[in-house]
C-alpha positions in Angstrom: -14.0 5.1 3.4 -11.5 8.0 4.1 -8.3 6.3 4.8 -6.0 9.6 5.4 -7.5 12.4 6.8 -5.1 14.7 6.0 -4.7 14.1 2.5 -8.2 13.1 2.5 -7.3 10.0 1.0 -10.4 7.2 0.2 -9.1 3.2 0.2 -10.8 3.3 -3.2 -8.2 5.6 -4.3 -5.2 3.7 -3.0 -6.3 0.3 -4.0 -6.8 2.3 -7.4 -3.3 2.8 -7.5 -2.3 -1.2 -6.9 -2.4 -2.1 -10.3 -0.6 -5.6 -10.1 1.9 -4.7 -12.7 5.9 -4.7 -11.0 5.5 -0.8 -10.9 2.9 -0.5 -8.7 3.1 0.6 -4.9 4.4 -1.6 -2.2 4.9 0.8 0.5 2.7 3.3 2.3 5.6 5.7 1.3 4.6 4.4 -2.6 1.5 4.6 -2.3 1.3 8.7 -1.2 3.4 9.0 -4.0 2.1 8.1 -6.7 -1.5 9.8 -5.3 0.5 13.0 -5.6 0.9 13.4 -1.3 3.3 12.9 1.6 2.5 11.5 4.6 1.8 14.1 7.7 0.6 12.6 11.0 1.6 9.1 9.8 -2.0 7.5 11.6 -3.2 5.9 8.2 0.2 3.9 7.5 -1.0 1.0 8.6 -4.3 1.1 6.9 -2.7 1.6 3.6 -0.4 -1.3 4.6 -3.5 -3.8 5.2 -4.6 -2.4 1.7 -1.3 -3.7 0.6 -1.4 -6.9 2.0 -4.9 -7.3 1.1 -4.2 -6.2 -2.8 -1.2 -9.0 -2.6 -3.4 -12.2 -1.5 -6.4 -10.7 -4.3 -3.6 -10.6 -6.8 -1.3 -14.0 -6.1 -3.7 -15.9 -4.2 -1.9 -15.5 -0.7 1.1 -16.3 -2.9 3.8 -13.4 -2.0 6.5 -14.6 -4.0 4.3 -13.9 -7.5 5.2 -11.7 -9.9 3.2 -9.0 -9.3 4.5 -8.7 -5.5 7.5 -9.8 -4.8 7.9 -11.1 -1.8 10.8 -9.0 -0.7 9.1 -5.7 -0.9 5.9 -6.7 1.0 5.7 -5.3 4.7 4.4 -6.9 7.5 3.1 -5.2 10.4 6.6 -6.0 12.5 8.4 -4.3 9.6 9.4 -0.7 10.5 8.5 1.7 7.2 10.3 5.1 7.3 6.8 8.0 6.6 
């Protein structure tokens, strides 16, 4: 499914990037980043933030404060993330 239409980004492609290691993406910001884009409109920042939190309970088990996400990087949807 294309997640960003302006950088015609699929969620296959982001979750590709969410590699569980302490590298990977926490951040929408992250995430266009190291797929080679910026954001423009902004409209698919919260999409690639459920992808985040959805990559974080599939890799700790609901379990935030894991290894591979620490808990002080994950966003919830009250948290405000600079595009």
């Amino acid at each position: 499914m294309i997640v960003c239409s302006c950088n015609v980004l699929t969620d296959g492609e982001v979750k590709s990037c969410l590699d569980g290691t302490a590298n990977a993406p926490r951040t929408a910001a992250e995430v266009y980043a190291a797929l080679g884009c910026a954001p423009r409109c902004g409209r698919c920042a919260t999409t690639i933030r459920s992808i985040l939190k959805e990559n974080a309970v599939n890799c700790c088990g609901g379990d935030q404060a894991c290894d591979c996400l620490p808990a002080a990087r994950v966003l919830d949807d009250e948290t405000a993330e600079a595009v």
